[in-house]
C-alpha positions in Angstrom: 56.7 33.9 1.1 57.1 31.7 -2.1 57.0 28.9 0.2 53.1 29.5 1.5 52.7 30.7 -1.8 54.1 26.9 -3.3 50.8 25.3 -1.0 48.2 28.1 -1.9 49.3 26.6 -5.8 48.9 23.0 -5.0 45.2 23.7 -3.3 44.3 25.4 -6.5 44.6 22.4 -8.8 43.4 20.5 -5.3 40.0 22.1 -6.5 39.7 23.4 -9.9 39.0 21.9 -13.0 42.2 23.1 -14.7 41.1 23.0 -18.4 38.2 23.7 -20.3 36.1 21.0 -22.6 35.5 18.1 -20.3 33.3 16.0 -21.4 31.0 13.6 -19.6 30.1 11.5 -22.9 30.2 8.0 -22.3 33.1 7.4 -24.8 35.3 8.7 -21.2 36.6 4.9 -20.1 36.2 3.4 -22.9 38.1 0.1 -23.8 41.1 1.5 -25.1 40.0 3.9 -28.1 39.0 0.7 -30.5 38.6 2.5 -33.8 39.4 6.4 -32.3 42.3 7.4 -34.0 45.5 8.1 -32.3 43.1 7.3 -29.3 44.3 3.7 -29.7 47.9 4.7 -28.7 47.1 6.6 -25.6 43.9 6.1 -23.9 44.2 3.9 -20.6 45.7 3.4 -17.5 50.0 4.6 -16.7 52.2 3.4 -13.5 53.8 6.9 -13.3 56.7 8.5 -11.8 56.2 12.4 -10.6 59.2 15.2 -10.1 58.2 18.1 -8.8 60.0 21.0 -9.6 59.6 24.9 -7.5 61.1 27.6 -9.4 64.0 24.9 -10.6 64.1 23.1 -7.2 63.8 19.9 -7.5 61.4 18.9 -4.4 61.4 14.7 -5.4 64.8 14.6 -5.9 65.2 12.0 -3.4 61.7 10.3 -4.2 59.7 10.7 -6.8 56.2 10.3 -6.9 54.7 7.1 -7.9 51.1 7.8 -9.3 49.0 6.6 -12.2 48.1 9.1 -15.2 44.5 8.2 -16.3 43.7 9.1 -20.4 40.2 9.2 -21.4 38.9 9.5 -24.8 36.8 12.8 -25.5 36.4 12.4 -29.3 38.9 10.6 -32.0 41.6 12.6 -31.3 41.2 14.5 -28.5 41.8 13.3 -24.6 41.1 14.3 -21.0 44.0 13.3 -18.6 43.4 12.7 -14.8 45.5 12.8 -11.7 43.5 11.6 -9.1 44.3 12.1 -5.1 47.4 13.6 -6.0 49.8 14.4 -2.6 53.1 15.2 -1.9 55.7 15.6 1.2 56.8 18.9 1.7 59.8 18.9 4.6 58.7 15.5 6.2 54.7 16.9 5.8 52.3 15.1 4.1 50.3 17.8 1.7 47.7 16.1 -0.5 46.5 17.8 -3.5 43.4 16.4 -4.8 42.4 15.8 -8.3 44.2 17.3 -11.4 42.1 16.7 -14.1 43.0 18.2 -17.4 40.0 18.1 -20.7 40.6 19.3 -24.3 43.9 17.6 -24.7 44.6 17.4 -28.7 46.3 14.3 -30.1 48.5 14.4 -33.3 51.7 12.4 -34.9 51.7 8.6 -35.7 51.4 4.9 -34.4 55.2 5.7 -33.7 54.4 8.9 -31.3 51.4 10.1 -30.2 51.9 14.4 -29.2 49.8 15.5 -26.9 49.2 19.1 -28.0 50.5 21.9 -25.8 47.2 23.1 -24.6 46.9 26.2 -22.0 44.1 28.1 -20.0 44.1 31.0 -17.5 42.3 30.6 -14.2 41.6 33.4 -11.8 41.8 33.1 -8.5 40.8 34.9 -5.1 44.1 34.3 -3.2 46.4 33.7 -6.2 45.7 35.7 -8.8 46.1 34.8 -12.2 47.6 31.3 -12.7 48.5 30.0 -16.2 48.6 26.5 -16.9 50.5 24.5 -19.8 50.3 20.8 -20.1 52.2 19.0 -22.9 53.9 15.4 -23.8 53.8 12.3 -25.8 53.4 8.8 -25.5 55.9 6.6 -27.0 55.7 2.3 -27.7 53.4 2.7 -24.4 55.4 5.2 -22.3 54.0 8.8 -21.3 55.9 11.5 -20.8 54.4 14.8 -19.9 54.8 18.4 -18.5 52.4 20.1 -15.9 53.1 23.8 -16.3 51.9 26.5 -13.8 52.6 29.9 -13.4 51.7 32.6 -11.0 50.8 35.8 -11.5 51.2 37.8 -7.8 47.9 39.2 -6.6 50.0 42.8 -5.4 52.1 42.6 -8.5 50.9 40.6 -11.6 53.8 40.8 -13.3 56.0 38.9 -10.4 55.4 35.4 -10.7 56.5 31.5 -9.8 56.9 28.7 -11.9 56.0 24.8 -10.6 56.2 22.3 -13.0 55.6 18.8 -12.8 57.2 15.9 -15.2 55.5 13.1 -15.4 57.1 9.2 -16.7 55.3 6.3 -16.7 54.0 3.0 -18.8 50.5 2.1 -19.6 49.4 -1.2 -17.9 45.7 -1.2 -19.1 44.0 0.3 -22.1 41.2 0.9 -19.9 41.2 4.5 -18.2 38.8 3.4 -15.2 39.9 6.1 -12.0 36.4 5.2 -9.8 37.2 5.5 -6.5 36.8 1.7 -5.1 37.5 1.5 -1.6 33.5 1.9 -0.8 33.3 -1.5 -3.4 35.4 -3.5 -1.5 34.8 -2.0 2.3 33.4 -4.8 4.5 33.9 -7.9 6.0 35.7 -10.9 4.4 34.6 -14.4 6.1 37.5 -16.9 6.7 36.5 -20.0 4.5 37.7 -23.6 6.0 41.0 -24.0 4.9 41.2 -19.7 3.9 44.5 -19.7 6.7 47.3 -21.2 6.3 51.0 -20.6 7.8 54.7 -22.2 7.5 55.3 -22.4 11.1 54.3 -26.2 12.6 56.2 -25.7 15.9 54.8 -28.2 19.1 52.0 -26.9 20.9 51.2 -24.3 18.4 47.7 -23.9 17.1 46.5 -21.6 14.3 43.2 -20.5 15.4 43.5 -17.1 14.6 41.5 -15.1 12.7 38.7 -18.1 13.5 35.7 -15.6 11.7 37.0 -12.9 9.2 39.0 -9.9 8.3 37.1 -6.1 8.2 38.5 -4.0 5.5 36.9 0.1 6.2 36.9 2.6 3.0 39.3 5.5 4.0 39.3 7.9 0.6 39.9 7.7 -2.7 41.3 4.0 -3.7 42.4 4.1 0.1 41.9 1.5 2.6 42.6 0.2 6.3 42.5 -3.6 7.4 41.0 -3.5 10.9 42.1 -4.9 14.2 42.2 -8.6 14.1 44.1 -11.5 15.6 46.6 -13.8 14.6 47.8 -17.0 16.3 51.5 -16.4 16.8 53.8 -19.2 18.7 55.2 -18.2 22.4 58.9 -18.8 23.8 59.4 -22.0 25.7 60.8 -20.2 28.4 57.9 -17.5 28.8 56.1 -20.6 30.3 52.9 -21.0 31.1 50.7 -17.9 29.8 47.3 -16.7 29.8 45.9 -17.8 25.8 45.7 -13.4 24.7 49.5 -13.9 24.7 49.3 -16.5 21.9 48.2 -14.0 19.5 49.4 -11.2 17.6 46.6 -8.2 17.4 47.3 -6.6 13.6 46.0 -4.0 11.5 46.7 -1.2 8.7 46.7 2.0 8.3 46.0 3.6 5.2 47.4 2.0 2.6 46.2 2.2 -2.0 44.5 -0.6 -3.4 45.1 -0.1 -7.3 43.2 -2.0 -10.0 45.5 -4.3 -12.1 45.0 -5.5 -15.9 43.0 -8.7 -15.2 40.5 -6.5 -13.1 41.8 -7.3 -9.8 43.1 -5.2 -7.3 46.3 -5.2 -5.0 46.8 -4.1 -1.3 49.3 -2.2 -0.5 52.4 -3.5 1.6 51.4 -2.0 5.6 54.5 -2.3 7.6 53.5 -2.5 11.7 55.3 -3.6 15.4 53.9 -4.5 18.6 55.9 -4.0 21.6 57.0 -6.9 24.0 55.6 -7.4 27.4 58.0 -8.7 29.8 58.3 -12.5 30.6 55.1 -13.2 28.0 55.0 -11.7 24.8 58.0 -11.5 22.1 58.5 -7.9 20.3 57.3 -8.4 16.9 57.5 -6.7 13.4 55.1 -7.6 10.8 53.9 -6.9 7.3 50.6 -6.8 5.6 50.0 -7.0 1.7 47.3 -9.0 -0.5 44.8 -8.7 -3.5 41.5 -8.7 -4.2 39.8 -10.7 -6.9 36.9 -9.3 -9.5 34.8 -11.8 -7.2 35.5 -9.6 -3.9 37.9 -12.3 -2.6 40.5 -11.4 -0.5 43.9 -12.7 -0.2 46.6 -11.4 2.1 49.9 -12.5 2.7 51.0 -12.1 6.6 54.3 -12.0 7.8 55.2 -11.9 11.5 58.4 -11.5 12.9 60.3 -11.9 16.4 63.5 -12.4 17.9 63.1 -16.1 18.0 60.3 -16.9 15.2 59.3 -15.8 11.6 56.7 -17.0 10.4 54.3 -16.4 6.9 50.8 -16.8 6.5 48.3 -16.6 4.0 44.6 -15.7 4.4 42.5 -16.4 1.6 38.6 -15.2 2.3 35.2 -15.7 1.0 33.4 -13.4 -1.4 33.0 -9.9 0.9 29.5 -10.1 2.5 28.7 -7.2 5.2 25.6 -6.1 3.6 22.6 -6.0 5.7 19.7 -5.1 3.1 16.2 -5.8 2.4 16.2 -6.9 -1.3 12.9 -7.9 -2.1 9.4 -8.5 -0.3 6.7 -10.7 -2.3 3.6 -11.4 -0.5 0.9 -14.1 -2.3 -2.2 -13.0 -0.2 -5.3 -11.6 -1.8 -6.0 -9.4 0.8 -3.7 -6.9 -0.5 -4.5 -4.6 -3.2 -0.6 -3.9 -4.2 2.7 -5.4 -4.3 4.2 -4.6 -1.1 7.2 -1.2 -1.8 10.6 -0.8 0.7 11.0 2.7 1.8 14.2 4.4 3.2 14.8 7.3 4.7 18.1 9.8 4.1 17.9 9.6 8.1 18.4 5.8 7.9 15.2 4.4 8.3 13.2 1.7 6.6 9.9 0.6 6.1 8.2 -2.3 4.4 4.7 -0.5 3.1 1.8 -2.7 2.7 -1.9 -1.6 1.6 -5.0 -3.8 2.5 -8.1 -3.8 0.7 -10.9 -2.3 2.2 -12.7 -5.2 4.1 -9.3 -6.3 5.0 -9.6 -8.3 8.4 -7.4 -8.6 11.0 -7.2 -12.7 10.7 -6.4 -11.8 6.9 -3.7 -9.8 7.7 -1.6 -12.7 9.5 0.6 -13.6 6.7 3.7 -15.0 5.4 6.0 -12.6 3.5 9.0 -14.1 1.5 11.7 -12.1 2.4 15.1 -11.6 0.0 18.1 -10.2 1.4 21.4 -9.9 0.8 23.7 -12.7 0.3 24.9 -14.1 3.8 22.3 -12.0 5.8 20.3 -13.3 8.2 16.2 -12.1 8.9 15.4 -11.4 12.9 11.9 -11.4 13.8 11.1 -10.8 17.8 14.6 -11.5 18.5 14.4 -15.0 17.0 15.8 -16.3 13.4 13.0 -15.7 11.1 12.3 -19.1 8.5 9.1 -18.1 7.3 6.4 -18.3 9.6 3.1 -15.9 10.0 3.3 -12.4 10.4 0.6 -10.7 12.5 0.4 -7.5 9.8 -2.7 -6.0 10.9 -0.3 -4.0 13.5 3.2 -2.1 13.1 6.1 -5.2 12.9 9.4 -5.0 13.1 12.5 -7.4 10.9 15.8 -6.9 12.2 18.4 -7.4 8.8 21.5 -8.5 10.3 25.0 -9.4 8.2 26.5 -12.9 8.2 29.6 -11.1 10.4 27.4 -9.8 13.1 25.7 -13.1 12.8 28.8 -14.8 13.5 29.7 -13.1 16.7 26.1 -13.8 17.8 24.6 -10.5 17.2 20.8 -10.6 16.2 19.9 -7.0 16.0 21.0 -5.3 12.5 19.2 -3.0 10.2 15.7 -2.5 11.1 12.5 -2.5 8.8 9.0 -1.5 10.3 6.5 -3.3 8.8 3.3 -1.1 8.4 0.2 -2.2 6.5 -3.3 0.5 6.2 -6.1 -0.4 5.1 -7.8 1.2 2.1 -11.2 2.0 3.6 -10.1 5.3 4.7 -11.8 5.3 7.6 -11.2 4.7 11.4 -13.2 4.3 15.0 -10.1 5.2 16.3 -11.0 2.5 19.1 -7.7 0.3 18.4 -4.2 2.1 19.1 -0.7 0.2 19.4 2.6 0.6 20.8 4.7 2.4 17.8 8.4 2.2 18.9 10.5 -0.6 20.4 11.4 1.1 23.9 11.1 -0.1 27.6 11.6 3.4 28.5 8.2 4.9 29.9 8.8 8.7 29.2 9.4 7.8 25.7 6.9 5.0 24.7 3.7 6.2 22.2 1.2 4.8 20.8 -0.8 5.5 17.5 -4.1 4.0 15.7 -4.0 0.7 14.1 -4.0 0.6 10.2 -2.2 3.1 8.3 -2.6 5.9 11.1 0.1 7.8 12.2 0.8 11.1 14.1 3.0 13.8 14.8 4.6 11.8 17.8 7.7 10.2 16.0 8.8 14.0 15.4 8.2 14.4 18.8 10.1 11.4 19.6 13.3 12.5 17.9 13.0 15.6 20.0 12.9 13.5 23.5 15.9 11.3 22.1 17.9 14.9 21.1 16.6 16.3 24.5 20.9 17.6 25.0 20.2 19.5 21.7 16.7 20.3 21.6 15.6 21.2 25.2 12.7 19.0 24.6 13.1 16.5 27.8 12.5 13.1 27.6 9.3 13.7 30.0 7.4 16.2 28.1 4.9 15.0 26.6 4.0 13.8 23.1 1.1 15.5 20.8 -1.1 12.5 20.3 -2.8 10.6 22.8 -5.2 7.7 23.3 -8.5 9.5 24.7 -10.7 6.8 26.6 -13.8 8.9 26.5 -14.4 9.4 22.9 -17.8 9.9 21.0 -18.3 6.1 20.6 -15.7 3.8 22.3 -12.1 5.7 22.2 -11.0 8.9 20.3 -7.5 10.8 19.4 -6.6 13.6 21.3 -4.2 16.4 19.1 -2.3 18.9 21.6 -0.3 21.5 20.4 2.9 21.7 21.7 5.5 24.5 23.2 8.7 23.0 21.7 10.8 26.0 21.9 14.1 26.2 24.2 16.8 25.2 21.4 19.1 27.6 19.4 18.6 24.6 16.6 16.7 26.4 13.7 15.2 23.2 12.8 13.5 22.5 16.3 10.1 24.2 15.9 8.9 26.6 18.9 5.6 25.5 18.1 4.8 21.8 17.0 1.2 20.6 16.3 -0.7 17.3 16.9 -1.6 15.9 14.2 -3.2 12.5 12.9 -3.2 11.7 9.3 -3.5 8.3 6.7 0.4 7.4 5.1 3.5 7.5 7.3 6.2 9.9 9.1 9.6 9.0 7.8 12.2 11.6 9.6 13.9 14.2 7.8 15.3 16.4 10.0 17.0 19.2 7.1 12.7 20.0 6.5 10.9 19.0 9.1 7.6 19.2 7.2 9.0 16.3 4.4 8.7 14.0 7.1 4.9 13.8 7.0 4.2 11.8 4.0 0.4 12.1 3.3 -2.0 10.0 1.9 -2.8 6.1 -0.1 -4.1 4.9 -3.5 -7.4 5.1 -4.3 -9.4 3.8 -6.6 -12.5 4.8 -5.9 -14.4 8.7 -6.3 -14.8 10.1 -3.1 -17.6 12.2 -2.3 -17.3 13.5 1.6 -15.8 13.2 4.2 -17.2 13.2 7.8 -16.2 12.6 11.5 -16.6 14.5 14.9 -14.8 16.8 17.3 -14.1 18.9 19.8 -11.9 21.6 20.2 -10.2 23.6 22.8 -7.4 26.7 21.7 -4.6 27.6 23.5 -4.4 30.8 25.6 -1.2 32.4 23.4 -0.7 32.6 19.5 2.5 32.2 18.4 3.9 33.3 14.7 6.6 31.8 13.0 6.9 34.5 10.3 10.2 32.3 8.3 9.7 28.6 8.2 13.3 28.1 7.5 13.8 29.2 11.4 11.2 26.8 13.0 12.8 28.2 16.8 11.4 31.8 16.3 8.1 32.5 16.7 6.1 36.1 18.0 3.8 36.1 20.3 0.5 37.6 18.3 -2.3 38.7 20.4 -4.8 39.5 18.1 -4.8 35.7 16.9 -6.7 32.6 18.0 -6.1 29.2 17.2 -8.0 27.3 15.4 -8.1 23.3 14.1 -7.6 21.8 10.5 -9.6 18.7 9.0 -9.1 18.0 5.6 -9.4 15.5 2.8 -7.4 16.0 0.0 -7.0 13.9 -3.2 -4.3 14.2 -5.7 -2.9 12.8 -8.6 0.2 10.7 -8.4 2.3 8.8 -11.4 3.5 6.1 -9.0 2.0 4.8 -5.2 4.9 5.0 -3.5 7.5 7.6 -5.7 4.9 10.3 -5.2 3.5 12.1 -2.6 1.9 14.9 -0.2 3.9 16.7 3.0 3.7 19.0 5.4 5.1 21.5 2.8 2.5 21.1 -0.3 -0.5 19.4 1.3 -2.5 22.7 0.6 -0.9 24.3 -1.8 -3.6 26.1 -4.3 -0.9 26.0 -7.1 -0.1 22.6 -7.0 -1.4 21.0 -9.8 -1.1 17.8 -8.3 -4.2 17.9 -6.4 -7.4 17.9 -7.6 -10.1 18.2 -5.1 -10.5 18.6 -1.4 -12.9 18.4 1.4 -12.1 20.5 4.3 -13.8 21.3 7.6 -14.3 25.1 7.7 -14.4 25.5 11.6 -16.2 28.6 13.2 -14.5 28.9 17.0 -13.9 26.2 19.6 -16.4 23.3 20.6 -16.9 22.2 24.3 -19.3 19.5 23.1 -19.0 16.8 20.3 -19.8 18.4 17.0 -20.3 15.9 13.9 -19.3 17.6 10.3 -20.0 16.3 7.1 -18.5 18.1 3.8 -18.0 17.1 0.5 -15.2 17.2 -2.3 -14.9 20.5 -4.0 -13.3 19.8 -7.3 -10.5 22.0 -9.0 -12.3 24.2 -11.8 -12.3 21.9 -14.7 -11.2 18.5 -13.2 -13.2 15.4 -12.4 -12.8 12.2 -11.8 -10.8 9.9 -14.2 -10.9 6.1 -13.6 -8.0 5.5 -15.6 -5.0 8.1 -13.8 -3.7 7.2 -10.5 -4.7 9.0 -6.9 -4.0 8.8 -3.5 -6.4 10.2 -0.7 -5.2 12.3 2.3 -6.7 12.4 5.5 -5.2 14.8 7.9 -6.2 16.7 11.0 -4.1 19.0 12.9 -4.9 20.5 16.8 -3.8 24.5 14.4 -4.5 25.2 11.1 -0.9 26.8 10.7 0.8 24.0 12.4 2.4 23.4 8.9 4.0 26.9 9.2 5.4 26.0 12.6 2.7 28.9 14.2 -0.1 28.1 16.9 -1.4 28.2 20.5 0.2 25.6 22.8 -2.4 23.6 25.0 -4.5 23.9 21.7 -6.1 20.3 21.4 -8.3 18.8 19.1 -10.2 16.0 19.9 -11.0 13.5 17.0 -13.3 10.3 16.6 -15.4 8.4 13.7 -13.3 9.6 10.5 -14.7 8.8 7.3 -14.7 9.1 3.6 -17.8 8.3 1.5 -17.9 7.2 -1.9 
């Protein structure tokens, strides 16, 4: 019993903050306590050595613990202690703790001996009970000692309790108390430089060829790394004779192993101790060891040694600065036919997009351009599969950059991290006569295609139902919501369908999912389906109505979503009939790009964002073209104001309640000749 009870204790301080008065002021990390009191004696960084102690028995007796103890100043004389990732090994187990972190610590004594202040607090808990927790110690010409107190109060009997205590020894190696975790920092890939490996071994016939590109390090926790798979040119016994060239390598890695920050700001690796069996009659039984450093400047040294029966030989690798990134850092564009700096958009569903906005007698010639593209150092720019030095960019339809990383460079890859270039035009208006291909696909089923400049649709959502198709029933052959309609009112036309899109138990899937065709862009977000419309572009101008044509046809059966938050239940609802949305809606925004409309606020009466809208108030369905023409109906009190910032929604939907996941399927809406007057 006070066995499982020992693990329940060590998962509490896994997850609680133990003591009150943490503080998140920026004095935490400072550079040693400079003028802080008794702060300048204590605060920093220890190399610590941990006995663990259950109810007397000593559970490190034949190892202790090496950790480091990380002081942080919380005013002149008062400290927060941290223990960080803390684990231990219970009977051969690994059992790792988590964070200790201990605030309100009270310093008092001298130069000679800094106390730190027994300090307690109570914390109840749902499995333990009552636990009460002591911490005390000192620090001495540099040296910590300290006491982790806890006691357990049984939840049947609170009077019954168990004791762990911790002692903790160690010496401060930094005044600085940094504890960020940095095994994201220095994740990546290290290139081998010309002379960056070297080895001791100079045998005949041997080569050292081996890494010939780089070395991947991968992030595995806190202050935890692994070294991946890589080779390493290793000689072969004479007698093994002729074999095949795999054999004259060594394939290494790590596991986990600590990187720890040292005092001149680098960091060291720790030592990963591996073998590789022997294959009979061609490869050698080795054992070998990996250890190294990383500099402030991200490069990487490692010291290699590999060992066999008949050879033992050392290497050193010594890297370039890390470089795996694959970003977009900057986009300028010196063309007058744009009327704003061009803006990089992500998505939290990994997309990106390079946003550009036209001037309203923008031409497609003028939109052949030449964007200076900045990325990140090493990184190479892909632009229809071929390395991109600057030349014309057709803009005036949806392009596509491939970022890719000078590793995946090396090995000859050209795709990397995709950015869609998509530039609209700020006439806000459209024939709808020109559409393009939107995504880069050979597949048929899952090809669509949307209007040229700044149009987009529904379809992408649709699209990442056809991908999911295991997931979300939606199969890859079903079709999408917007189509190209040859036979519009002059020249082509959209055509909005509602879809059935029910089948999945995946609350975000809808049952019902509109067509719709708006102005701004559809950036995926798949925890609110309705964020991923993002509605709208400046303008500078006062708009006065907004006209077009349609036709509409509704489906047979109303469905009602009644909770948006499960988009996969809807009611069938007799007494209803669908009906189509057109709307213009203008609101005010602080920046372009920060700010905007989505499928969740587009016509919300409270938001105080908007200021005025012009929507089509439609009466019943339309077998022939109808034209409408209605203007901007301003919020009571509000007009226009040339010197605040707008952007101007267009957005048309095949049912009105598509943004509450509720319609007729086969409803469709067809659209032509949208405009906005001024």
């Amino acid at each position: 019993m006070r066995k499982n009870l020992f693990y329940y204790l060590f998962a509490v301080l896994c997850t609680a903050t133990l003591f009150t008065s943490c503080s998140d002021d920026d004095k935490n990390g400072n550079n040693g306590g400079e003028g802080l009191g008794l702060n300048s004696f204590v605060v920093g960084t220890y190399n610590s050595q941990l006995k663990v102690f259950l109810e007397g028995v000593d559970l490190t007796e034949s190892a202790p613990i090496s950790q480091r103890i990380y002081v942080k100043s919380e005013d002149e004389n008062k400290v927060m202690v941290s223990l960080r990732n803390f684990a231990i090994d219970i009977a051969g187990t690994p059992f790792t703790v988590g964070d200790i972190v201990v605030g309100g610590v009270v310093l008092e004594g001298d130069a000679s001996q800094v106390v730190l202040q027994e300090t307690k607090a109570t914390i109840q808990h749902a499995d333990l009970g009552t636990l009460d927790i002591t911490v005390s110690g000192n620090v001495v010409a540099e040296k910590v000692n300290m006491t982790i107190n806890v006691v357990q109060h049984m939840p049947e009997d609170p009077s019954t309790t168990m004791n762990i205590e911790v002692k903790v020894t160690g010496t401060r190696i930094s005044t600085e108390a940094d504890d960020a975790d940095y095994s994201t920092v220095f994740a990546g890939w290290y290139p081998r430089t010309e002379n960056g490996f070297t080895c001791d071994y100079t045998g005949e016939g041997f080569e050292l060829t081996e890494p010939s590109k780089g070395i991947t390090m991968v992030a595995k926790g806190y202050n935890k790394i692994s070294i991946s798979s890589f080779n390493v040119s290793f000689p072969v016994k004479p007698e093994f004779g002729s074999v095949i060239s795999s054999y004259k390598y060594r394939s290494l890695k790590t596991e986990e192993v600590t990187i720890e920050k040292q005092a001149d700001g680098s960091f060291s690796i720790g030592e990963y101790k591996g073998s590789i069996a022997a294959v009979a009659n061609k490869r050698e039984a080795v054992e070998y060891t990996i250890s190294g450093s990383i500099s402030s400047d991200k490069e990487m040294t490692l010291k290699i040694n590999i060992k066999s029966e008949t050879y033992n030989v050392n290497y050193t690798f010594v890297s370039g600065v890390l470089k795996t990134e694959k970003e977009l850092l900057s986009v300028t564009i010196n063309e007058d036919v744009l009327a704003y700096k061009p803006s990089i958009v992500t998505s939290s569903m990994g997309g990106n997009w390079i946003i550009l906005y036209a001037k309203p007698d923008a031409q497609a010639e003028q939109l052949k351009i030449v964007p200076k593209l900045v990325v990140s150092d090493g990184a190479k720019v892909f632009y229809n599969g071929e390395l991109y030095n600057g030349g014309v960019i057709d803009c005036s339809k949806t392009q596509r950059i491939n970022i890719v990383s000078e590793k995946d460079y090396s090995e000859g890859k050209i795709t990397g991290e995709e950015y869609i270039i998509s530039c609209g035009i700020l006439n806000f208006a459209t024939d709808l006569d020109q559409w393009e291909l939107k995504n880069n696909t050979d597949d048929e089923d899952m090809k669509y295609y949307e209007p040229i400049g700044g149009w987009t649709t529904s379809n992408p959502g649709v699209e990442y139902l056809k991908t999911w198709s295991s997931l979300t029933k939606y199969d890859k052959t079903k079709p999408y919501a917007v189509h190209e309609e040859a036979n519009g009112y002059s020249g082509k036309a959209a055509k909005l369908t509602t879809l059935n899109s029910s089948g999945s138990i995946l609350g975000m899937v809808p049952y019902v999912t509109s067509g719709s065709l708006f102005n701004g862009v559809f950036i995926t977000e798949i925890s609110n389906t309705l964020k991923s419309t993002r509605f709208g572009q400046p303008c500078n101008k006062e708009p006065k109505a907004f006209s077009g044509v349609y036709k509409y046809t509704a489906g047979e059966k109303y469905y009602v979503c009644s909770d948006p938050s499960k988009a996969n239940k809807a009611e069938l609802d007799e007494s209803k009939t669908d009906a189509p949305a057109m709307n213009a809606v203008l609101y005010e925004v602080s920046d372009y790009m920060a700010d905007y409309l989505d499928g969740t606020n587009l016509l919300d009466p409270d938001n105080d964002k908007i200021v005025a809208i012009a929507s089509v108030k439609d009466t019943g369905e339309k077998a022939e073209w109808t034209p409408f023409n209605v203007s901007f109906e301003w919020k009571k009190g509000i007009s226009w104001d040339a010197s605040k910032k707008y952007k101007l929604a267009i957005v048309c939907s095949s049912s009105k309640d598509g943004d509450k996941f509720s319609g007729a399927p086969g409803s469709t809406l067809y659209i032509d000749d949208l405009k906005v007057s001024f």
